[in-house]
HTML snippet that shows the backbone in 3Dmol.js (N, CA, C, O; Angstrom):
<script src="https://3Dmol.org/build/3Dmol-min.js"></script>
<div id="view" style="width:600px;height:400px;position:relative"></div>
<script>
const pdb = `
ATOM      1  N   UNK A   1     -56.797-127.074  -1.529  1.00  0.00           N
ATOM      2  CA  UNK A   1     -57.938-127.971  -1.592  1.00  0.00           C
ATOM      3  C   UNK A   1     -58.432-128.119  -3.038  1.00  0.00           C
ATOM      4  O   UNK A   1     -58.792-129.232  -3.422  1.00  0.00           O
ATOM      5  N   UNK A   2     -58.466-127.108  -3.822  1.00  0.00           N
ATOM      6  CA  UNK A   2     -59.173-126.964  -5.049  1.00  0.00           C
ATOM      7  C   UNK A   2     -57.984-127.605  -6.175  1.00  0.00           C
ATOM      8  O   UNK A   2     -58.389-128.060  -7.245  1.00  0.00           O
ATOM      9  N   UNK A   3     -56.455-127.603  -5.839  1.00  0.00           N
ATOM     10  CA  UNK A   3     -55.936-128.274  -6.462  1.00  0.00           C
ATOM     11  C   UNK A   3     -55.919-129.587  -5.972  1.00  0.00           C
ATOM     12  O   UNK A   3     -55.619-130.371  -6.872  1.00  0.00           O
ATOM     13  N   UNK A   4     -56.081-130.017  -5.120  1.00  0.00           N
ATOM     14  CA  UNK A   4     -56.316-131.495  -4.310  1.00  0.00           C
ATOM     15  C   UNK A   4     -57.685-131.889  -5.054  1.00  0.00           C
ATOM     16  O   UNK A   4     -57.993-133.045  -5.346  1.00  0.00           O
ATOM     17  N   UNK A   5     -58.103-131.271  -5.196  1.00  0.00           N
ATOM     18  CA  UNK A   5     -59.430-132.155  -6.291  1.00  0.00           C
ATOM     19  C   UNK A   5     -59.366-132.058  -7.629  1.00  0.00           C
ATOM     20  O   UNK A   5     -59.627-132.935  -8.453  1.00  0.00           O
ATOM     21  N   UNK A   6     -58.996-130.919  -7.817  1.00  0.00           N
ATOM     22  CA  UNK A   6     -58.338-131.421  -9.542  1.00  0.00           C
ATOM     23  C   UNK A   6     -57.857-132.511  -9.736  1.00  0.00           C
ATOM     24  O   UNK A   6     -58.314-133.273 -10.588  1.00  0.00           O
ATOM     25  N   UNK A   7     -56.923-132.774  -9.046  1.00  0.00           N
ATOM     26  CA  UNK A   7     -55.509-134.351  -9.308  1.00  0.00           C
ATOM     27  C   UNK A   7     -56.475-135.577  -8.616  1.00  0.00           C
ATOM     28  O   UNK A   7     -56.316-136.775  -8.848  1.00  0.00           O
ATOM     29  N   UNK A   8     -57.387-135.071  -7.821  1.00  0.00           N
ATOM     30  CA  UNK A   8     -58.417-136.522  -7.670  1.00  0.00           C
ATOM     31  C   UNK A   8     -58.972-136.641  -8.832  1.00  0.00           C
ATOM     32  O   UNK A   8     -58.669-137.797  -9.125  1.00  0.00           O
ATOM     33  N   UNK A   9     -59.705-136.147  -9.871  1.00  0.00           N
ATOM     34  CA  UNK A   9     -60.590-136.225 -10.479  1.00  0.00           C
ATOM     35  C   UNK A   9     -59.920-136.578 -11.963  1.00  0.00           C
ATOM     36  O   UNK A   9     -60.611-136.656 -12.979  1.00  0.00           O
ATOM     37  N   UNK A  10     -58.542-136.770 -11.947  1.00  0.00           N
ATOM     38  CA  UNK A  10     -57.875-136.362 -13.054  1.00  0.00           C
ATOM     39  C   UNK A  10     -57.812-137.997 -13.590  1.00  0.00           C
ATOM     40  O   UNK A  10     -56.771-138.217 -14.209  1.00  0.00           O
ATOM     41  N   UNK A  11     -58.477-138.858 -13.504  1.00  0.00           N
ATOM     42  CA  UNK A  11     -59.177-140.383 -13.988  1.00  0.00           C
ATOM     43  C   UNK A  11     -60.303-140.451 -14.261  1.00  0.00           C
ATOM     44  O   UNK A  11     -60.796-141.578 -14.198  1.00  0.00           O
ATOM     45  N   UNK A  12     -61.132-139.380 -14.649  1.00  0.00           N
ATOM     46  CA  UNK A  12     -62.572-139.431 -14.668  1.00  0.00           C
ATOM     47  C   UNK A  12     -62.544-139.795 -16.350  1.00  0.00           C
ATOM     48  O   UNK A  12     -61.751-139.281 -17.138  1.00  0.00           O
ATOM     49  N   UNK A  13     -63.629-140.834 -16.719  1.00  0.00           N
ATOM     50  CA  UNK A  13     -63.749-141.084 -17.835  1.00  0.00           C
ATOM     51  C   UNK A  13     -64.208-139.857 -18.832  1.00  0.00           C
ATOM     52  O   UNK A  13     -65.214-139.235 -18.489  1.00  0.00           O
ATOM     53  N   UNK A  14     -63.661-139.541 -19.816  1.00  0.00           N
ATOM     54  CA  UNK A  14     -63.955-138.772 -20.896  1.00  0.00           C
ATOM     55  C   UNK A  14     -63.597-137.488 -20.141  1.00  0.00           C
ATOM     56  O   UNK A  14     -64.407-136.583 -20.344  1.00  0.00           O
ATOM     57  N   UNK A  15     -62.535-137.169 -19.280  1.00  0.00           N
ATOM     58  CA  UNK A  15     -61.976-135.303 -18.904  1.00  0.00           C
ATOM     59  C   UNK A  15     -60.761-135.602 -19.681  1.00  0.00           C
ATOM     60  O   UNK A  15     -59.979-136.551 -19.739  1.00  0.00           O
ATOM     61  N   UNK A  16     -60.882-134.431 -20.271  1.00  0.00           N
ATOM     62  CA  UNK A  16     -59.476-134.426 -21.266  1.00  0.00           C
ATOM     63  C   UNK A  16     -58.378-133.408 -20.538  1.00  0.00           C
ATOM     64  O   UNK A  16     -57.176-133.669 -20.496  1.00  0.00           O
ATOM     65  N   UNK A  17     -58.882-132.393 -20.058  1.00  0.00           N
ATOM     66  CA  UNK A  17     -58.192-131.813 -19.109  1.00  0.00           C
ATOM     67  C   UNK A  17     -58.896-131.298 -17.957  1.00  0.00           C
ATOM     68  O   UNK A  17     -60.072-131.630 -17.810  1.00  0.00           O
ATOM     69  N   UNK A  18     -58.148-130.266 -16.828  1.00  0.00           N
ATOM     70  CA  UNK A  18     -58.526-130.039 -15.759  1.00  0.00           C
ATOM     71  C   UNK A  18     -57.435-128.962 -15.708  1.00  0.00           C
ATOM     72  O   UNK A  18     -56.319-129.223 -16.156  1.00  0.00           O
ATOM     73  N   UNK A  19     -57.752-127.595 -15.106  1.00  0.00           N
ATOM     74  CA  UNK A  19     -57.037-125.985 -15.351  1.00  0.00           C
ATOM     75  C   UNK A  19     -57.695-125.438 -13.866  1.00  0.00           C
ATOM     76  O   UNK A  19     -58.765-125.368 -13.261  1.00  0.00           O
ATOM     77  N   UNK A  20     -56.611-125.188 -13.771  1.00  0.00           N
ATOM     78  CA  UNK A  20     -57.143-124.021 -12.305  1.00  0.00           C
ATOM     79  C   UNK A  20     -56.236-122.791 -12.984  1.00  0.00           C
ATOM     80  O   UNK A  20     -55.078-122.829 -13.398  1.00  0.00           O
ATOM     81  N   UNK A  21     -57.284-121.579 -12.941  1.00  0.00           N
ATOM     82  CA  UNK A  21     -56.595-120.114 -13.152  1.00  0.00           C
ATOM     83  C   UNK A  21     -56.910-119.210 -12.100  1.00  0.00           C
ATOM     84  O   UNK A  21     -57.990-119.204 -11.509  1.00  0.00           O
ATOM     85  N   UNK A  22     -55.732-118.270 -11.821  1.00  0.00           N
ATOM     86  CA  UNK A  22     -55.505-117.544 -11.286  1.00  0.00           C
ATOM     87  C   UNK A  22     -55.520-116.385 -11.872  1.00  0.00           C
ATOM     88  O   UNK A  22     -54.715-115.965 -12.702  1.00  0.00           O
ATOM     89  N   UNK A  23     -56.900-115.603 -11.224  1.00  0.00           N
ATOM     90  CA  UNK A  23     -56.299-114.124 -11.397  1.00  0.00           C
ATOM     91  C   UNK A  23     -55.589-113.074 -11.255  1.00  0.00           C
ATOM     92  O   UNK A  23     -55.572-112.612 -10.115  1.00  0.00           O
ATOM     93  N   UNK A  24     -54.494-112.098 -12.704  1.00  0.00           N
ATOM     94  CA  UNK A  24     -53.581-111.810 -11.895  1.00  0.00           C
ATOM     95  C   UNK A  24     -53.790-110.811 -11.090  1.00  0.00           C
ATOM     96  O   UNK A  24     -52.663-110.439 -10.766  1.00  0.00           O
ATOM     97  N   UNK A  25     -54.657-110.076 -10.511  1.00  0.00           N
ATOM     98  CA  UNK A  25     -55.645-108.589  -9.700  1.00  0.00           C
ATOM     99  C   UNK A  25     -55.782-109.195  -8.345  1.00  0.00           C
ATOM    100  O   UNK A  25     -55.333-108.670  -7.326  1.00  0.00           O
ATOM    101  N   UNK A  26     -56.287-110.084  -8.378  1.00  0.00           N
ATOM    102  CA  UNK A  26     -57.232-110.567  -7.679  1.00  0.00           C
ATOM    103  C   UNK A  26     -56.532-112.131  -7.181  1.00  0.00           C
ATOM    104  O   UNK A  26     -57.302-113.084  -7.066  1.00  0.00           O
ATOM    105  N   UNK A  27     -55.393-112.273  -6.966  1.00  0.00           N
ATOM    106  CA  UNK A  27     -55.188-113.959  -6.473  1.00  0.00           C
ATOM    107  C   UNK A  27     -56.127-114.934  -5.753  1.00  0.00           C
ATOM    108  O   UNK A  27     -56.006-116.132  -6.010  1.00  0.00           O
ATOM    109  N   UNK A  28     -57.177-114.474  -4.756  1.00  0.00           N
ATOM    110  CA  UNK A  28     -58.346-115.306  -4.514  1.00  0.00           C
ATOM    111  C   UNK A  28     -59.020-115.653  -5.556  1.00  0.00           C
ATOM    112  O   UNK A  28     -59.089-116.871  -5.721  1.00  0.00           O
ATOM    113  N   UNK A  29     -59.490-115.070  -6.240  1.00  0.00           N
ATOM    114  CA  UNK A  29     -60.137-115.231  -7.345  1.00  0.00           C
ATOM    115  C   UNK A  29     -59.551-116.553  -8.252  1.00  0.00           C
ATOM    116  O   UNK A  29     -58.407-116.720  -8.674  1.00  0.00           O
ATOM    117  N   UNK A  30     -60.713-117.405  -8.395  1.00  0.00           N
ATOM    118  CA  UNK A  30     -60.115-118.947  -9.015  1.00  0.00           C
ATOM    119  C   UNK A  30     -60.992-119.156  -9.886  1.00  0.00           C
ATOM    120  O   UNK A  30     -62.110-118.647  -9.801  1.00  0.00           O
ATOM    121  N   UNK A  31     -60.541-120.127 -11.100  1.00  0.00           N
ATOM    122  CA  UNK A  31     -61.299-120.474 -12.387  1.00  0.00           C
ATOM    123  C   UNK A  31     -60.715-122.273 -12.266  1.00  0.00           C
ATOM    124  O   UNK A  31     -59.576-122.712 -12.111  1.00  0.00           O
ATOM    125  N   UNK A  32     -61.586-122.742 -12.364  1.00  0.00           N
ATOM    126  CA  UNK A  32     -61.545-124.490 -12.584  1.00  0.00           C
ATOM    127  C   UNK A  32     -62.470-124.729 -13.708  1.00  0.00           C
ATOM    128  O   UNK A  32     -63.699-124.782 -13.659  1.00  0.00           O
ATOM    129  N   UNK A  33     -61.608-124.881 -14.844  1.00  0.00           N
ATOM    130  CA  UNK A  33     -62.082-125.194 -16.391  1.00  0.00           C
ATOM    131  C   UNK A  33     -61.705-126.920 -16.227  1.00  0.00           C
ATOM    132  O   UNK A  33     -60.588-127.331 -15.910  1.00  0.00           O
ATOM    133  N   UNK A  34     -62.883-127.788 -16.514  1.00  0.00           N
ATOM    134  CA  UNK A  34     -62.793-129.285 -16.659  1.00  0.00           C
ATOM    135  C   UNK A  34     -63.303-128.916 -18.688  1.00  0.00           C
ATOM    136  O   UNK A  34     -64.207-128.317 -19.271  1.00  0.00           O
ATOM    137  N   UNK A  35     -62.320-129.550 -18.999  1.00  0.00           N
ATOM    138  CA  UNK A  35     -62.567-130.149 -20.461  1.00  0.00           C
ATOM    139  C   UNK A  35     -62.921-131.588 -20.965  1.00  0.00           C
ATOM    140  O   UNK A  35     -61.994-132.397 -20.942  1.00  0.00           O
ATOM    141  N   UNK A  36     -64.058-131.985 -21.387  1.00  0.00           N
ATOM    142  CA  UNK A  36     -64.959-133.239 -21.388  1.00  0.00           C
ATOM    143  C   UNK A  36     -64.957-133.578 -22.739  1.00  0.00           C
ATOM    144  O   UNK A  36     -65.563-132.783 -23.456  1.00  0.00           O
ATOM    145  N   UNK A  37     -64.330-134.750 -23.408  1.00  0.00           N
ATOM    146  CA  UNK A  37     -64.556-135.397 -24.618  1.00  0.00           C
ATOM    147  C   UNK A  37     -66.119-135.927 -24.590  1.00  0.00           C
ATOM    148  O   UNK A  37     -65.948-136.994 -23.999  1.00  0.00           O
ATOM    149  N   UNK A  38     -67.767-135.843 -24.899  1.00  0.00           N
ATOM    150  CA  UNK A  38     -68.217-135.942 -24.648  1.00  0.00           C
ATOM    151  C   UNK A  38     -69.998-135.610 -25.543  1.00  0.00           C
ATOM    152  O   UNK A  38     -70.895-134.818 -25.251  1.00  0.00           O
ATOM    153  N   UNK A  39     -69.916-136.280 -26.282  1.00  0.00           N
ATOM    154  CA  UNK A  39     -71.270-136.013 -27.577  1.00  0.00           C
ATOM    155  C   UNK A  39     -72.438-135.307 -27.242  1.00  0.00           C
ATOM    156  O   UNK A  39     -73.019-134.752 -28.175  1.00  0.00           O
ATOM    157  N   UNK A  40     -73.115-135.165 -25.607  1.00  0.00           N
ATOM    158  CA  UNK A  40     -74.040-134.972 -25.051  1.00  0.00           C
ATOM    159  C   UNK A  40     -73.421-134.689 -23.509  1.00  0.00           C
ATOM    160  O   UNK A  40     -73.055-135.460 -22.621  1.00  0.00           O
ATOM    161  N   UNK A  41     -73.474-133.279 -23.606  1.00  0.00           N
ATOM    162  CA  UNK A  41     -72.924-132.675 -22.390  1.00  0.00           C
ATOM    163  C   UNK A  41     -74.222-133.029 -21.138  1.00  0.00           C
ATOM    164  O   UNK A  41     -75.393-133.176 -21.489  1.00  0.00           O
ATOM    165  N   UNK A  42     -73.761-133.133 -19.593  1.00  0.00           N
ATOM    166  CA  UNK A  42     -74.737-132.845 -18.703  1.00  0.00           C
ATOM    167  C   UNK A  42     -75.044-131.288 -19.051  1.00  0.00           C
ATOM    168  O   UNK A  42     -74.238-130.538 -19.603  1.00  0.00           O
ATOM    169  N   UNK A  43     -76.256-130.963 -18.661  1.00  0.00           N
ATOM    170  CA  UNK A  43     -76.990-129.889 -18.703  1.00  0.00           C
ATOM    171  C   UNK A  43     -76.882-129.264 -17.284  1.00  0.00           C
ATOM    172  O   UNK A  43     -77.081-128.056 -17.415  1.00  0.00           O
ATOM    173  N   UNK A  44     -76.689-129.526 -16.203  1.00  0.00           N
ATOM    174  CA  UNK A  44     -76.344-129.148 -14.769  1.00  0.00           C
ATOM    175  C   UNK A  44     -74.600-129.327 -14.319  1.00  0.00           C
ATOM    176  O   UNK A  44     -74.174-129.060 -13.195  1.00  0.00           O
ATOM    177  N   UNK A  45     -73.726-129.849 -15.500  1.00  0.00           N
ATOM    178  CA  UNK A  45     -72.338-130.317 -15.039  1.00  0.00           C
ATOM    179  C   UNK A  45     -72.092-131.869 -14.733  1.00  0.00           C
ATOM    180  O   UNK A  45     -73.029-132.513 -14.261  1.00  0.00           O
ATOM    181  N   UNK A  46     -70.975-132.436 -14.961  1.00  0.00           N
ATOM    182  CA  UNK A  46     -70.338-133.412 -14.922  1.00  0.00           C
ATOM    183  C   UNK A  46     -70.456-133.445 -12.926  1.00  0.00           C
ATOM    184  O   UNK A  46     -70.270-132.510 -12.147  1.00  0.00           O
ATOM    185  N   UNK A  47     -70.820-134.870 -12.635  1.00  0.00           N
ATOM    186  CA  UNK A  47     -70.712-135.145 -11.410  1.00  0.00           C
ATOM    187  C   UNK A  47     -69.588-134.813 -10.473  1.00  0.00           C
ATOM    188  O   UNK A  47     -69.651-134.508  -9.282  1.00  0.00           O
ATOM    189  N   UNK A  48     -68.402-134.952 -11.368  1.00  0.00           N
ATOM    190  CA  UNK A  48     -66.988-133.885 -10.281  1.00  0.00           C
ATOM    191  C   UNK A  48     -67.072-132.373 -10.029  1.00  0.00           C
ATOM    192  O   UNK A  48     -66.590-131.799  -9.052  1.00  0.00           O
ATOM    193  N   UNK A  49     -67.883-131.692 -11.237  1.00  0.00           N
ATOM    194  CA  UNK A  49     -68.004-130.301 -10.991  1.00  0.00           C
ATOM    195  C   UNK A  49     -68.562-130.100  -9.695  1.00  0.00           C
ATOM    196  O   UNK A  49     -68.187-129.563  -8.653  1.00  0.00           O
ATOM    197  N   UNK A  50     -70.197-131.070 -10.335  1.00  0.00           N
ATOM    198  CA  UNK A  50     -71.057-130.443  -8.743  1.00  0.00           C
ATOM    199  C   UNK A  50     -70.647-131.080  -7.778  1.00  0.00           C
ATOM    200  O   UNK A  50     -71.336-130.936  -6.768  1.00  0.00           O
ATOM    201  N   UNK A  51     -69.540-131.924  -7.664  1.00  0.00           N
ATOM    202  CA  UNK A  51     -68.959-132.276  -6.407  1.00  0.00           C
ATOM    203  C   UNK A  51     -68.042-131.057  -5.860  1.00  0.00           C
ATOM    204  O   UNK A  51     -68.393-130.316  -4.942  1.00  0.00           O
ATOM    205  N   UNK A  52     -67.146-130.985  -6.371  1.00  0.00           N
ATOM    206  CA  UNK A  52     -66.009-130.000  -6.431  1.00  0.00           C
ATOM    207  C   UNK A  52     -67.047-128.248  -6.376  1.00  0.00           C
ATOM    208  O   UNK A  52     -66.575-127.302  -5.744  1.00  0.00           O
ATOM    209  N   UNK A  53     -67.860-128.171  -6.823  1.00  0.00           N
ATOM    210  CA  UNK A  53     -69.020-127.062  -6.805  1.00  0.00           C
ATOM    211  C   UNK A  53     -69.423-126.948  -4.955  1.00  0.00           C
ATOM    212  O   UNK A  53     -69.067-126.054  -4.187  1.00  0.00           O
ATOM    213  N   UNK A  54     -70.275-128.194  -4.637  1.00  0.00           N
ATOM    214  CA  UNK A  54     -70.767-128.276  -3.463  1.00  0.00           C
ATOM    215  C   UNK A  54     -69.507-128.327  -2.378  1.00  0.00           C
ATOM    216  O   UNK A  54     -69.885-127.992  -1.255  1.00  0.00           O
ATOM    217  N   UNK A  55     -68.527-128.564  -2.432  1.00  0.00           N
ATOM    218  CA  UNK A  55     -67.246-128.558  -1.289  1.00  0.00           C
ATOM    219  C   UNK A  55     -67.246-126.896  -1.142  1.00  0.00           C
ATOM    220  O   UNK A  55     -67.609-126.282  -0.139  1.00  0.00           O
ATOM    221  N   UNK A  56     -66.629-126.176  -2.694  1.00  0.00           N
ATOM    222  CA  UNK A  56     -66.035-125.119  -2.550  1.00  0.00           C
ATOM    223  C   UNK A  56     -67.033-124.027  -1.856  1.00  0.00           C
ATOM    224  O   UNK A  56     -66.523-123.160  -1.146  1.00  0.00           O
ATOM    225  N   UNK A  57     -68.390-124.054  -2.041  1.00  0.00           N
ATOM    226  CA  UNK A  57     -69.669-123.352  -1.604  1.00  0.00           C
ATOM    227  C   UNK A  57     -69.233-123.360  -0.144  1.00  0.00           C
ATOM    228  O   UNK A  57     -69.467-122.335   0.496  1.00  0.00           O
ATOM    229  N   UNK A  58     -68.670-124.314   0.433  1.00  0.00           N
ATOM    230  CA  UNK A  58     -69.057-123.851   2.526  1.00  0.00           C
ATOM    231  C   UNK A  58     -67.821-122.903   2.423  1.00  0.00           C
ATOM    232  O   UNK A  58     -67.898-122.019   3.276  1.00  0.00           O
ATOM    233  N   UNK A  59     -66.822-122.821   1.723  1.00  0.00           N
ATOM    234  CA  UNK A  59     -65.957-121.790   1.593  1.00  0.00           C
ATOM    235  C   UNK A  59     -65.911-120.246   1.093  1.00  0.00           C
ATOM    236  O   UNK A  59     -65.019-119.397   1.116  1.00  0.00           O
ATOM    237  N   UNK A  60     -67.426-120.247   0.571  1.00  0.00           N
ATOM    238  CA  UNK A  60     -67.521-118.778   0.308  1.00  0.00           C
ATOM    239  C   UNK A  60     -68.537-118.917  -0.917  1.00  0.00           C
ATOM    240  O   UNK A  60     -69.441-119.749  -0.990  1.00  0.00           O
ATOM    241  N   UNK A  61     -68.247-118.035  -1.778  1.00  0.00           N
ATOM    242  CA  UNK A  61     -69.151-117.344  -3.028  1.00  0.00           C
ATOM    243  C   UNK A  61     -68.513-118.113  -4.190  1.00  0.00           C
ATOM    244  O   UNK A  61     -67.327-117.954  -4.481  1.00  0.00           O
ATOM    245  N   UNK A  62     -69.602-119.232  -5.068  1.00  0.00           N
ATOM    246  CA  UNK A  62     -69.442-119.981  -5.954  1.00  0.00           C
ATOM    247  C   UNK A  62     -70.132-119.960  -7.501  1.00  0.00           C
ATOM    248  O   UNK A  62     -71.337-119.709  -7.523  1.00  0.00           O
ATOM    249  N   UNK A  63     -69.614-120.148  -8.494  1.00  0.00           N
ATOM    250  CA  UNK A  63     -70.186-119.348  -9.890  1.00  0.00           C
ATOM    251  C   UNK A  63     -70.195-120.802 -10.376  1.00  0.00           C
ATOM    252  O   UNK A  63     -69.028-121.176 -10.257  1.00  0.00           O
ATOM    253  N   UNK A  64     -70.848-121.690 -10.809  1.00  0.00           N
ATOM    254  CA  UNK A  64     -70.742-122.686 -11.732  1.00  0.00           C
ATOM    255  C   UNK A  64     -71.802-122.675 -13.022  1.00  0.00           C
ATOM    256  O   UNK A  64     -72.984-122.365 -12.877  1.00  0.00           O
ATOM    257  N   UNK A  65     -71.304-122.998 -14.112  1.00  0.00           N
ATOM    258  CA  UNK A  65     -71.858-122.726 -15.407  1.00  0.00           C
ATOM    259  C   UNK A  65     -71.493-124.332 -16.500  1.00  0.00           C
ATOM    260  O   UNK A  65     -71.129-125.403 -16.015  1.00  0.00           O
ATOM    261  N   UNK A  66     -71.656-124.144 -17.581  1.00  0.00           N
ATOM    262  CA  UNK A  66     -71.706-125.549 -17.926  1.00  0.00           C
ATOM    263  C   UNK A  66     -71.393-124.781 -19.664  1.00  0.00           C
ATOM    264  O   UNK A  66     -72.232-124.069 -20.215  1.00  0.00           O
ATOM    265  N   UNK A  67     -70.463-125.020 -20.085  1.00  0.00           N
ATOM    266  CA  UNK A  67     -70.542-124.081 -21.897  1.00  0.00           C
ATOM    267  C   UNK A  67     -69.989-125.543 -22.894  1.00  0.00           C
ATOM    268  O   UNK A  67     -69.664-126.600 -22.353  1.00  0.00           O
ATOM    269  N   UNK A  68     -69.977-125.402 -23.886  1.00  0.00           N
ATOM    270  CA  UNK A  68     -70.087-125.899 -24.899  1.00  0.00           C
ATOM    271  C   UNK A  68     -69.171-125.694 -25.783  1.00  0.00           C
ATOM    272  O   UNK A  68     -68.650-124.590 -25.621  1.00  0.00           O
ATOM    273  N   UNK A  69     -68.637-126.436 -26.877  1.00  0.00           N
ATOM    274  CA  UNK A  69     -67.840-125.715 -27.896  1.00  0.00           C
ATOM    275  C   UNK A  69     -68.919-125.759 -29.133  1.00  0.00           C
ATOM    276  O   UNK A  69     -69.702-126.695 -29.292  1.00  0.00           O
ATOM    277  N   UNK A  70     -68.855-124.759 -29.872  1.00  0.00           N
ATOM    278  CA  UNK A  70     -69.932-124.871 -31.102  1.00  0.00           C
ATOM    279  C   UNK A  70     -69.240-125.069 -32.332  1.00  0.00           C
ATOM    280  O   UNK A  70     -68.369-124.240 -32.591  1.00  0.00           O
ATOM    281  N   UNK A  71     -69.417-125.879 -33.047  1.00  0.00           N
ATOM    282  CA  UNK A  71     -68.628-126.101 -34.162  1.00  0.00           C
ATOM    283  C   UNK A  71     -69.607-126.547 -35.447  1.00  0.00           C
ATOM    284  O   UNK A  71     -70.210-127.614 -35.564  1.00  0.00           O
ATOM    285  N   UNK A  72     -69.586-125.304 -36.471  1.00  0.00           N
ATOM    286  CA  UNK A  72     -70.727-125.013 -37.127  1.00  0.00           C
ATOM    287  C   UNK A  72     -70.415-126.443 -38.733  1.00  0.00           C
ATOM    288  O   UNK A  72     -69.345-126.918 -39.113  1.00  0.00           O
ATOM    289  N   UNK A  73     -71.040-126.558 -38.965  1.00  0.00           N
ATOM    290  CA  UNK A  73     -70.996-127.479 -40.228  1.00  0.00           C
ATOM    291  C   UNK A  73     -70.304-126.538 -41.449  1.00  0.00           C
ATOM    292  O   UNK A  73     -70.315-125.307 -41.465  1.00  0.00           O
ATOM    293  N   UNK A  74     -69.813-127.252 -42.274  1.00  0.00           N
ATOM    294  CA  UNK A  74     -69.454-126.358 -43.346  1.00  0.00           C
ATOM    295  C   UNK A  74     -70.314-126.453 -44.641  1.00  0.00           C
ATOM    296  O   UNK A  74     -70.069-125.722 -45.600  1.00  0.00           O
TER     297      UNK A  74
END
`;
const viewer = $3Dmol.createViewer("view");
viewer.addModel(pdb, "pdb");
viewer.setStyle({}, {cartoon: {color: "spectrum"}});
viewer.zoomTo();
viewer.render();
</script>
């Protein structure tokens, strides 16, 4: 399912990529990194996250976070 929405979402304007990781301990254990070309990030997530967020939740225990790349001036 969680790769079935990756490859839906994989036309979304400004996602540069889309990563599902697997832990190797723990194989339930899943990471869905969306990478966003994007000047002004959402502050709550890109509308596919909290889509893809709200599905995976009736399936169990869900962590969503929102990070940044920092790239300091020289």
């Amino acid at each position: 399912m969680l790769f079935d929405s990756v490859r839906q979402i994989g036309g979304e304007q400004g996602l540069i990529d889309a990563r599902v990781l697997i832990n190797v301990v723990f194989p339930s254990d899943l990471a869905l990194h969306l990478i966003w070309d994007t000047e002004s990030p959402e502050t709550q997530g890109s509308r596919a996250a909290l889509g893809i967020t709200q599905t995976l939740k009736t399936f169990g225990l869900v962590d969503h976070s929102v990070w940044t790349d920092h790239i300091s001036g020289g």
